[in-house]
Residue frames as qw, qx, qy, qz and C-alpha x, y, z in Angstrom:
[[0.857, -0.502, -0.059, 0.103, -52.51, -16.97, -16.85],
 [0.162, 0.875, -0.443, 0.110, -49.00, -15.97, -15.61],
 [0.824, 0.231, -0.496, 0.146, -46.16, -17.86, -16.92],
 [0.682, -0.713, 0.164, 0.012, -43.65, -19.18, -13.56],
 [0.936, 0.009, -0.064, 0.347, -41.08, -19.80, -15.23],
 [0.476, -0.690, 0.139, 0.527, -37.39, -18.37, -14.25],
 [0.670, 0.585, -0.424, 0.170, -35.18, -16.99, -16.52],
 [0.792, -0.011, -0.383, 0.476, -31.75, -17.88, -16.10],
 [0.461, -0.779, 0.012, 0.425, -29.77, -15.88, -12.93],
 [0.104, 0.934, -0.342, 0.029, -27.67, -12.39, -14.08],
 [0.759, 0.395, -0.262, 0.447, -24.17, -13.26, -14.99],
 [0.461, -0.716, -0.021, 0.524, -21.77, -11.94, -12.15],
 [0.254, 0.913, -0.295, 0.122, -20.01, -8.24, -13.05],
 [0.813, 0.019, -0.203, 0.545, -16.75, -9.13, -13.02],
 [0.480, -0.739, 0.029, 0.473, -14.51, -6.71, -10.91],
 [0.570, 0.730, 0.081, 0.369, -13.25, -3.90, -13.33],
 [0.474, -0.544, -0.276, 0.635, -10.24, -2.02, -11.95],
 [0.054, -0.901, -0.130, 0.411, -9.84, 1.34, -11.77],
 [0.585, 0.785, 0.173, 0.105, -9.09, 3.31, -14.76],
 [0.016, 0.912, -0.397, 0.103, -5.61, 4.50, -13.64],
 [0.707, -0.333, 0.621, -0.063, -4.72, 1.05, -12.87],
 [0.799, 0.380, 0.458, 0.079, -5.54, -0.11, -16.33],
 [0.413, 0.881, -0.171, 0.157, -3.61, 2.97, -18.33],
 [0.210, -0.799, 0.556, 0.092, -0.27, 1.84, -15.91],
 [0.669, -0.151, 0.724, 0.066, -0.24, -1.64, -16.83],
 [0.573, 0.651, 0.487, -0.105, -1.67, -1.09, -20.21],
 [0.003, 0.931, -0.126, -0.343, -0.29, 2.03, -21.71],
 [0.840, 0.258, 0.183, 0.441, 1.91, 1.26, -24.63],
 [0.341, 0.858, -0.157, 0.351, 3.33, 4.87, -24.57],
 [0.378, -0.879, 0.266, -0.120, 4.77, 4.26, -21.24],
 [0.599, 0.533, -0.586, -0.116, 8.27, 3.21, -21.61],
 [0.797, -0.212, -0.556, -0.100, 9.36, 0.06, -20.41],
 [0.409, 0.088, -0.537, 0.733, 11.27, 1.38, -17.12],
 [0.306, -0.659, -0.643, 0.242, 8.09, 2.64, -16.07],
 [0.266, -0.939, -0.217, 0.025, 7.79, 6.00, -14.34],
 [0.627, -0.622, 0.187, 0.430, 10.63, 6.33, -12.90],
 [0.573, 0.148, 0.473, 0.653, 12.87, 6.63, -16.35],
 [0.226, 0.849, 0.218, 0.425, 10.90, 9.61, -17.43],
 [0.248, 0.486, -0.200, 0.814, 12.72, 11.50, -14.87],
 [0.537, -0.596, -0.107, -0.588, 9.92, 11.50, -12.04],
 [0.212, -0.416, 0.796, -0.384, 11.06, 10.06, -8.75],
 [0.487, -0.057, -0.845, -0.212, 10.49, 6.44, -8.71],
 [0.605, -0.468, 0.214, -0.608, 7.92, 5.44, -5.93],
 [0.155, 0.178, -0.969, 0.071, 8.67, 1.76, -4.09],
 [0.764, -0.224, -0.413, -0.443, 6.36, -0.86, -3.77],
 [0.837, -0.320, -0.441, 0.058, 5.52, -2.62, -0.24],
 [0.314, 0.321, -0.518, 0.728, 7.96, -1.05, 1.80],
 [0.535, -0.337, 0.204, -0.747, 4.84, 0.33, 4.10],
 [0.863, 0.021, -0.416, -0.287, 3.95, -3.59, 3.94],
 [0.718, 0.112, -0.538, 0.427, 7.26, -5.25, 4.93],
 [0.038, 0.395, -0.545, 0.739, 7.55, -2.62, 7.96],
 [0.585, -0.351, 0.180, -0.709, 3.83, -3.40, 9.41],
 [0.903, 0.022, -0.342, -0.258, 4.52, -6.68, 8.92],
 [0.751, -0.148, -0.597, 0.241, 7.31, -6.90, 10.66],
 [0.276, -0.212, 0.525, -0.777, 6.06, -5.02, 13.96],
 [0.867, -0.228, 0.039, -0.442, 3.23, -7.03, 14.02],
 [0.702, 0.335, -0.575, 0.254, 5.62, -9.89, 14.29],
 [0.534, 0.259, -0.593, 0.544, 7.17, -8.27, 16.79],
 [0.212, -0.115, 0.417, -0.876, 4.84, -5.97, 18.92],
 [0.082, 0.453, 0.822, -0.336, 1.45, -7.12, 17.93],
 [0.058, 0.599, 0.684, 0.412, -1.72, -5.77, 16.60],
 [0.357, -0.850, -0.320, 0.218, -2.17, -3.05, 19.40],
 [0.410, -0.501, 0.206, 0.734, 1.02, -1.63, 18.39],
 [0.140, 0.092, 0.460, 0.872, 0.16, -1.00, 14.64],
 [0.140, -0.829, -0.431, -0.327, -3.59, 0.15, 15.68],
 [0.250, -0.866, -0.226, 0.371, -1.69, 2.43, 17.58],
 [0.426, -0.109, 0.488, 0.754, 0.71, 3.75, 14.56],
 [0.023, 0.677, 0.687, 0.265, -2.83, 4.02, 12.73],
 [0.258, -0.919, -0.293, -0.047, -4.16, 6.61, 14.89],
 [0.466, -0.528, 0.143, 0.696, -0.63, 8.21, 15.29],
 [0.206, -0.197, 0.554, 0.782, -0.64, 8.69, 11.47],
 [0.576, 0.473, 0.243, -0.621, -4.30, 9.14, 10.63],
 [0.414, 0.410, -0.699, -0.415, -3.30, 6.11, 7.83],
 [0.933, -0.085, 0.261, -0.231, -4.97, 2.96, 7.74],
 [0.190, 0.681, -0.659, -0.257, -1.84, 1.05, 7.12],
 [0.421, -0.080, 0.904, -0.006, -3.27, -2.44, 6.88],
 [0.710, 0.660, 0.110, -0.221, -4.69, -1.74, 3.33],
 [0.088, 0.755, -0.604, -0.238, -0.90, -1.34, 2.27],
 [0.973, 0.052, 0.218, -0.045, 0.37, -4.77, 0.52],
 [0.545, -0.362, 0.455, 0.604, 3.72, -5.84, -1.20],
 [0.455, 0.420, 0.623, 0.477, 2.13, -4.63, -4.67],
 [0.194, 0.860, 0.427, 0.200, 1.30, -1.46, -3.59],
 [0.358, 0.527, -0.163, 0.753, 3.24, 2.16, -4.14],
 [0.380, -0.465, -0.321, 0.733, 4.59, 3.89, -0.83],
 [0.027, 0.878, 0.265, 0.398, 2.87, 7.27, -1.15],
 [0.331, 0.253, -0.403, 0.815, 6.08, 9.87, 0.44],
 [0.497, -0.577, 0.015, -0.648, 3.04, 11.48, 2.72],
 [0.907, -0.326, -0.112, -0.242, 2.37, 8.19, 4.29],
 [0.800, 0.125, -0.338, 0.479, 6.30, 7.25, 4.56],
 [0.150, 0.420, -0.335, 0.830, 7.36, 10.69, 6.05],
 [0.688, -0.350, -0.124, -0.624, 4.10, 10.07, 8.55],
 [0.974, -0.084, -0.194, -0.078, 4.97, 6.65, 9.46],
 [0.606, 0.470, -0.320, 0.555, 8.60, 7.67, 9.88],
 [0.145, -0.568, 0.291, -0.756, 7.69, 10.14, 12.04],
 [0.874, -0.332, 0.000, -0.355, 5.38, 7.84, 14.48],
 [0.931, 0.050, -0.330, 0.151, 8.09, 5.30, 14.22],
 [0.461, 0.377, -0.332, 0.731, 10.82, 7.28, 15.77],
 [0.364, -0.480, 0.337, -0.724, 8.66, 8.70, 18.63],
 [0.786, -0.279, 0.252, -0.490, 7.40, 4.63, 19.65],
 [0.967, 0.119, -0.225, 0.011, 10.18, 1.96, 18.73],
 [0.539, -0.738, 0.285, 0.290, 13.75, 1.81, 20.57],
 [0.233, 0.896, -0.331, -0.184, 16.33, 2.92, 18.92],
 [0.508, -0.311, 0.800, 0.070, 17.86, -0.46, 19.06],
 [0.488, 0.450, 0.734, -0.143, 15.38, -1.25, 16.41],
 [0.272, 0.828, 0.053, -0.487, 14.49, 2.04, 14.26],
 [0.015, -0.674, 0.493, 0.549, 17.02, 1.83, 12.43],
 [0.244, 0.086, 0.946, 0.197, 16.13, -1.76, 10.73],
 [0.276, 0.653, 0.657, -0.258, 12.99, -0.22, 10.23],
 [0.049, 0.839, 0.022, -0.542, 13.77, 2.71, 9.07],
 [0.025, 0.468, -0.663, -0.583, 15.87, 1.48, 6.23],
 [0.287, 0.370, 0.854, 0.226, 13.10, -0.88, 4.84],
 [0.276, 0.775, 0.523, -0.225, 11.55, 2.64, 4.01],
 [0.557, 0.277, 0.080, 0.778, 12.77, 4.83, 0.93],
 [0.197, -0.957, -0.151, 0.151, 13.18, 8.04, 3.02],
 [0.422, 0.710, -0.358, 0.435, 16.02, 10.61, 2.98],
 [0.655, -0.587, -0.446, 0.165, 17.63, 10.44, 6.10]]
């Protein structure tokens, strides 16, 4: 006769991050200034963040789904923890200057680390 009983229910997998995630935070060779100290341009965290945040603020959701599709970037993945990739800044730069007044840009423009 077959037994009914249950075992017990699978442990949840715990969320592992990604293996480049774990060798920056980890990494005893890297020194303590990070990246940036070895000589490699430093990259800034959140800046993409702090700008969408504050157009949505000011314009609204319709305005950064229309940045989106200007810049072929999905820029509501960006957070304050995460590195500004220069592609996506010089992108976003660009879009910004062709759809905010110039009354404005410029506030914007300096929450991002471009050259100008």
């Amino acid at each position: 006769m077959p037994s009914f009983e249950t075992s017990p229910p699978p442990a949840p997998l715990e969320r592992i991050p990604p293996q480049s995630v774990i060798n920056a935070v980890y990494s005893p060779s890297s020194p303590p200034g990070g990246p940036a100290s070895s000589g490699a341009p430093r990259r800034s965290l959140g800046a993409i963040a702090a700008v969408v945040r504050q157009i949505d603020r000011k314009h609204g959701a319709f305005f950064i789904s229309r940045l989106i599709l200007m810049t072929g970037i999905n820029l509501r993945t960006y957070d304050a923890a995460t590195p500004d990739d220069p592609h996506a800044v010089a992108k976003l730069a660009r879009a910004l200057r062709s759809l905010v007044p110039a009354t404005e840009l410029d506030g914007l423009l300096q929450l991002l680390p471009i050259q100008r």
